[in-house]
Each structure stands twice: as C-alpha cells, then as structure tokens.
C-alpha positions as CSV (number, residue, x, y, z in Angstrom):
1,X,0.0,0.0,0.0
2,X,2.7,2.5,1.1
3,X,4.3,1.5,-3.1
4,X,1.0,1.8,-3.9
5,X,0.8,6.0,-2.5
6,X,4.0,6.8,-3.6
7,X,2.8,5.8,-6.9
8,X,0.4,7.8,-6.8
9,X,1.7,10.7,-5.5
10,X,4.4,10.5,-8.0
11,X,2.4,10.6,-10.7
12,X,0.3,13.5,-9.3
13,X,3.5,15.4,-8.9
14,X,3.7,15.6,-12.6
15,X,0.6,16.1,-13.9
16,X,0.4,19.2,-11.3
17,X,3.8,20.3,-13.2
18,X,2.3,19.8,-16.3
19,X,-1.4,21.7,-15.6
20,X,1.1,24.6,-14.6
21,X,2.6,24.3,-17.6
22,X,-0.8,24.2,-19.9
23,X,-1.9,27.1,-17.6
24,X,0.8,29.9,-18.4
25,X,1.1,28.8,-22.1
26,X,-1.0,30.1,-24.6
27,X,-1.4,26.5,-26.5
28,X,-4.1,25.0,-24.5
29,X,-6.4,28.5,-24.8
30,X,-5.7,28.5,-28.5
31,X,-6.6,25.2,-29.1
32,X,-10.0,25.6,-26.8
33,X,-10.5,28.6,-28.7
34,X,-10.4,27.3,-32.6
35,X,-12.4,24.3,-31.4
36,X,-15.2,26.3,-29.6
37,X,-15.4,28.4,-32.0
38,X,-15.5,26.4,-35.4
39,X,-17.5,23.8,-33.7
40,X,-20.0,26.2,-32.1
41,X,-20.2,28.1,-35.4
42,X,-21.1,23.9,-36.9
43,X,-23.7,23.7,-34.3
44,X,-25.4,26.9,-35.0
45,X,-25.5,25.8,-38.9
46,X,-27.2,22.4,-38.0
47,X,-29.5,23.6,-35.3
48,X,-30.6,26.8,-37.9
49,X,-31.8,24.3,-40.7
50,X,-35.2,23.6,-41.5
51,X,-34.1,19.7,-41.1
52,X,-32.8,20.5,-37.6
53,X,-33.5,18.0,-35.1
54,X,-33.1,18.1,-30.9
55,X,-30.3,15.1,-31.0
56,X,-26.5,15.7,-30.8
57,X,-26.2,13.4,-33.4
58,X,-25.8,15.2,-36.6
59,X,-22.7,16.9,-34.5
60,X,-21.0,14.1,-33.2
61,X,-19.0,13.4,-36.5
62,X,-17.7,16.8,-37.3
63,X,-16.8,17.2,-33.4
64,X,-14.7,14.1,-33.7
65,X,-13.2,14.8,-36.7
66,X,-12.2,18.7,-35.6
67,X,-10.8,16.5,-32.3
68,X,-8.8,14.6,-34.3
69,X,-7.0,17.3,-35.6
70,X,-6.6,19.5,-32.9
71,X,-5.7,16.9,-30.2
72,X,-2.4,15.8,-31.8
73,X,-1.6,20.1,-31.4
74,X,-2.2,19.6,-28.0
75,X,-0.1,16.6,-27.0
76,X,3.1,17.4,-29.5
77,X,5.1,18.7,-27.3
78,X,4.4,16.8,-24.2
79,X,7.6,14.4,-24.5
80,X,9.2,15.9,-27.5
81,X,9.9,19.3,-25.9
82,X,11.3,17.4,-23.1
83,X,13.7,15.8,-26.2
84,X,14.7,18.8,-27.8
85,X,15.5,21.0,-25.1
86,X,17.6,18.1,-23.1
87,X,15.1,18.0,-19.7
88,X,14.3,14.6,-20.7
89,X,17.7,13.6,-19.1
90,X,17.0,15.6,-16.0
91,X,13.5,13.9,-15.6
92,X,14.9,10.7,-15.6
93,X,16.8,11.9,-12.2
94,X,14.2,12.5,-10.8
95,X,13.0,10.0,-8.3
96,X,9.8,8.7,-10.9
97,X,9.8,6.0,-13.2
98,X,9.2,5.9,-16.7
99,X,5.3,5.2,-16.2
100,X,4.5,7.9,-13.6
101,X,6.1,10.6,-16.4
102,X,3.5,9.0,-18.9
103,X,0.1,8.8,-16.7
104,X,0.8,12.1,-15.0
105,X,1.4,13.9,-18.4
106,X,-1.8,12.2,-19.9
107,X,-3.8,13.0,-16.6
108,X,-2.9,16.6,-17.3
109,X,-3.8,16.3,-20.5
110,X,-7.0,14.3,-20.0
111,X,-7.9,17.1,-17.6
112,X,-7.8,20.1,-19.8
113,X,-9.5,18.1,-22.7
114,X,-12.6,17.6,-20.2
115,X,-12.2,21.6,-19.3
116,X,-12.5,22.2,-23.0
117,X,-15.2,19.9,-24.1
118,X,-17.1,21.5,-20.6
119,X,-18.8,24.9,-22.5
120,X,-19.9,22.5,-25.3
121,X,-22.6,21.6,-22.4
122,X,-24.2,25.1,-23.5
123,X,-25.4,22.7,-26.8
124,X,-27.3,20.1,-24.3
125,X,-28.8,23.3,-22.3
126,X,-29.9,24.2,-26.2
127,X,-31.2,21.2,-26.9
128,X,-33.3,20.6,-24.4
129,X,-34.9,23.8,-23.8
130,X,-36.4,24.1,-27.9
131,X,-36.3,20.3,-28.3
132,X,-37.8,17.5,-26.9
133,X,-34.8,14.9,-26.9
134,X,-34.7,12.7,-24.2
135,X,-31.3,12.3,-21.7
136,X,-29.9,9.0,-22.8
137,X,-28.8,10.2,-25.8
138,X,-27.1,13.4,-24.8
139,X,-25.4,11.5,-22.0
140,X,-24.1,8.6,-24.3
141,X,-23.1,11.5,-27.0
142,X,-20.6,12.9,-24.3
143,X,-19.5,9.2,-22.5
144,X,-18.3,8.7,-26.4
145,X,-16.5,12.0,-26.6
146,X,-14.8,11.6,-23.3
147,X,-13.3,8.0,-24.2
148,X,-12.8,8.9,-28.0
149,X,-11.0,11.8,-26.7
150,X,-8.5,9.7,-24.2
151,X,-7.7,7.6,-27.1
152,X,-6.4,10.6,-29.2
153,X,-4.6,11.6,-26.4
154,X,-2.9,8.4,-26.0
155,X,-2.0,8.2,-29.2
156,X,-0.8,11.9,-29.4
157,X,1.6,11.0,-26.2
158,X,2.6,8.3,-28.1
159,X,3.9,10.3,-31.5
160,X,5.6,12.7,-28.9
161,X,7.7,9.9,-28.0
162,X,8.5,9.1,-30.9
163,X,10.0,12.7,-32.1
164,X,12.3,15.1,-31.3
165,X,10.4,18.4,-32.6
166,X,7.1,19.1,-31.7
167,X,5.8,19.6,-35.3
168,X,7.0,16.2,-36.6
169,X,5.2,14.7,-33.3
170,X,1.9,16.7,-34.4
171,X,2.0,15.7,-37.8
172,X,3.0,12.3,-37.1
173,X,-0.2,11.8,-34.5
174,X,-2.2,13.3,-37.1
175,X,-1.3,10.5,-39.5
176,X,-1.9,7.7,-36.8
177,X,-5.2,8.8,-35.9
178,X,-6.3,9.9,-39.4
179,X,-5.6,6.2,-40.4
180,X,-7.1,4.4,-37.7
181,X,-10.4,6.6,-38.5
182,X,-10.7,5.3,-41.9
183,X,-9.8,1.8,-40.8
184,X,-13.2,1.0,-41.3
185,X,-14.0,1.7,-44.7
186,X,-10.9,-0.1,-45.5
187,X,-12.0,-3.0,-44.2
188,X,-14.5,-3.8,-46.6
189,X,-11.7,-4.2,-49.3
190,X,-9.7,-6.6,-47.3
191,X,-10.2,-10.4,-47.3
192,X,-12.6,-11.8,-44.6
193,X,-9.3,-12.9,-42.0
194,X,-8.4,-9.2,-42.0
195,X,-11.7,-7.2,-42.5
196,X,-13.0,-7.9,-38.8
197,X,-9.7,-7.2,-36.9
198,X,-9.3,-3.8,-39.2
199,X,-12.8,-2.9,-38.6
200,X,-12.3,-3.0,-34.9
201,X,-9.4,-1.6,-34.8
202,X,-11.6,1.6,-36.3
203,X,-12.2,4.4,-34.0
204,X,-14.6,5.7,-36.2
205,X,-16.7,2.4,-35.9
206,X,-16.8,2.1,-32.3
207,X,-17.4,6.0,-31.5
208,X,-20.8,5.6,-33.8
209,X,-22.8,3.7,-30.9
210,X,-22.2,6.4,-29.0
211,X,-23.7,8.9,-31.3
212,X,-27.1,6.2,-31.5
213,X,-27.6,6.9,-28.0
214,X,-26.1,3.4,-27.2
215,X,-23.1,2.3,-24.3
216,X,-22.0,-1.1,-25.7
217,X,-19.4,-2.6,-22.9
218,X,-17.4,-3.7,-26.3
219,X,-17.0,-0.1,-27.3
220,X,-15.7,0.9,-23.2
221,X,-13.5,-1.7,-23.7
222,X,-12.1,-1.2,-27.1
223,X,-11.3,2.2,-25.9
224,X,-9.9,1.5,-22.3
225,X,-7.7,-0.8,-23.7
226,X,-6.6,1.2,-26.6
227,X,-5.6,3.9,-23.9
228,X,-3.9,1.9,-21.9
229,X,-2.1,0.0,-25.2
230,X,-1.2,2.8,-26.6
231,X,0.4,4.4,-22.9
232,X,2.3,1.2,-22.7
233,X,4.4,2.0,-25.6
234,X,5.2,4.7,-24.8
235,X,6.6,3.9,-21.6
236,X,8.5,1.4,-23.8
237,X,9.8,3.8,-25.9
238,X,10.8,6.3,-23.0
239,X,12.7,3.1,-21.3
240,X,14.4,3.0,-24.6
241,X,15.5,6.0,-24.9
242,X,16.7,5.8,-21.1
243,X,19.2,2.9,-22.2
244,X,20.5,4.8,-25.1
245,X,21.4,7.4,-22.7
C-alpha cells in the first residue's frame, strides 16, 4: 500500500507540473479557442436548418473529426519538448519512473481536454430547452467524446515519444489517428481474416454507438484498452530511450 501511495503521488506530482505548464502557455487557450469556436459556429449551422433535429447526433462526427485534428496540437510537445531542449535527461533523475512521467502527463492532458469539451454543455442546455430529446442520448453522445478523446490523447503522447520536434510529433499523430479513423472503410476491401480485426481496430466504428444513443461494454472496452495499449508503448519507448542514454 505505502508503493501503492507513492505511486500515486508520483504521478500526481507531474501532472500538477504539467497543468502549470498548460496554464501559463498560450497552446491549450488556442486550441479551446479554434475548437469552440469552429464547432459552435457547426452547431449553429445544424440547429438553424429547417431539417434541424433536438439530437446531438448530426454533430457528433464533425466534433470528432475537428478532435482529431486538434488533439495531436495539444499533445506534441508533451515528451518531444522534453527531447529537444535536453530536460528529458533531467527527468529521468528525478525520483519517478518511466510510467509515472507517462500517466501524469496524460492525466494533465485528460484534464484540460474535459475543461475544453465543458462549454460545449451550452449545446445540451440548447437542446433541451427548444427540443424535446430525451437524456440517454445526450449522456451517451458525451461518454463517447470523453473516451474517444483519451484515445487521441494516448495516441498523441505516443507520437511525442517518438520525435524530437514538436511539429513532426503533431504531424505524425495526425497521420496515426487519421488512419485508424478510416480503418473501417478499409475494411471492406480486405479479405474476410483481415476485414473484422481492421474494422475494430476503427475508431470511427466504435465511437458511432455512442452517437445512437447506445453504451455497448465492447465499445468501453475497445477504448480503455486502446488507452492503456497505446500508454504502454510509450513507456516502452521512453525506457528505450533511457538505455540509449
């Protein structure tokens, strides 16, 4: 138990450092910025049709896909700052392992995502006062948003790893996740051994239940393990680069 708290306090430790450092840098209130306003500027043009209807759902793909390229901005420079400018080394003094680094910087992460999908809740207020849509739904809508959005986190952390300069990392976790979106659609020109493991390997595919207003345990656990697959490596990569050093 006493492993257990230091653990834990570890990793608190850095995610604290790294809150600070979202807090006094002007990336994290950019990025919340462009995607309030582009996707509040989509949600007016929806609910404004004559076709209009009191369901998240025509919004749910656009808000993914503007995630998708904004998260990867958000993430770069979480380990490949730490490269380029040689603190990487003087983290690794520190007394926290590999791990703690990794679930303290994605906490930190995971924590300003949530503060930036929280005015999007205006939209439910919206919804419910000129519409008649019911809660499940709404509630579902968001459940998928908050675990689609760990996963392109994870995956963001991951390309930092992986790069020295910040604009590689965000390009490169752009790539990854642009590719796993389309997985799907891919899968229907593959042969039949291959088509099912592509397909749910598709984060496009597993987000859509969400949308429909349905929590499917194989969708929670797609994504939990995704997040946690995808943090793995990068521990593994970070341990590599500690026995290059």
């Amino acid at each position: 138990m006493r492993g257990i708290g230091q653990g834990l306090n570890a990793i608190w430790a850095v995610t604290r450092k790294e809150l600070y450092s979202y807090l006094v840098s002007p990336m994290a209130y950019v990025v919340t910025a462009v995607f309030l306003l582009v996707n509040g500027f989509i949600f007016f043009l929806i609910i404004a049709s004559p076709s209009a209807e009191a369901s998240l759902r025509p919004l749910l793909p656009t808000t993914a896909f503007l995630l998708l390229l904004i998260i990867p901005v958000l993430t770069m420079r979480l380990l490949a700052e730490e490269k380029s400018t040689g603190t990487i080394e003087l983290l690794m003094t520190f007394p926290v392992s590999d791990s703690h680094v990794v679930w303290g910087k994605f906490l930190a992460t995971y924590l300003v995502y949530l503060l930036m999908l929280l005015p999007t809740l205006v939209y439910v207020g919206v919804i419910k006062a000129y519409g008649n849509s019911e809660w499940g739904p709404l509630i579902t809508a968001y459940v998928g948003l908050v675990l689609l959005g760990g996963a392109f986190i994870a995956v963001g952390m991951l390309s930092s790893s992986l790069a020295r300069n910040q604009i590689v990392a965000g390009v490169v976790g752009i790539g990854v996740l642009l590719l796993l979106w389309v997985l799907g659609a891919a899968a229907g020109v593959l042969g039949p051994r291959l088509s099912s493991i592509v397909a749910y390997l598709s984060l496009n595919d597993h987000f859509q239940n969400f949308g429909q207003g349905v929590i499917d345990l194989k969708d929670v656990v797609f994504y939990l393990s995704f997040i946690a697959g995808a943090l793995f490596l990068t521990v593994r990569v970070l341990e590599s680069s500690r026995w290059r050093a």
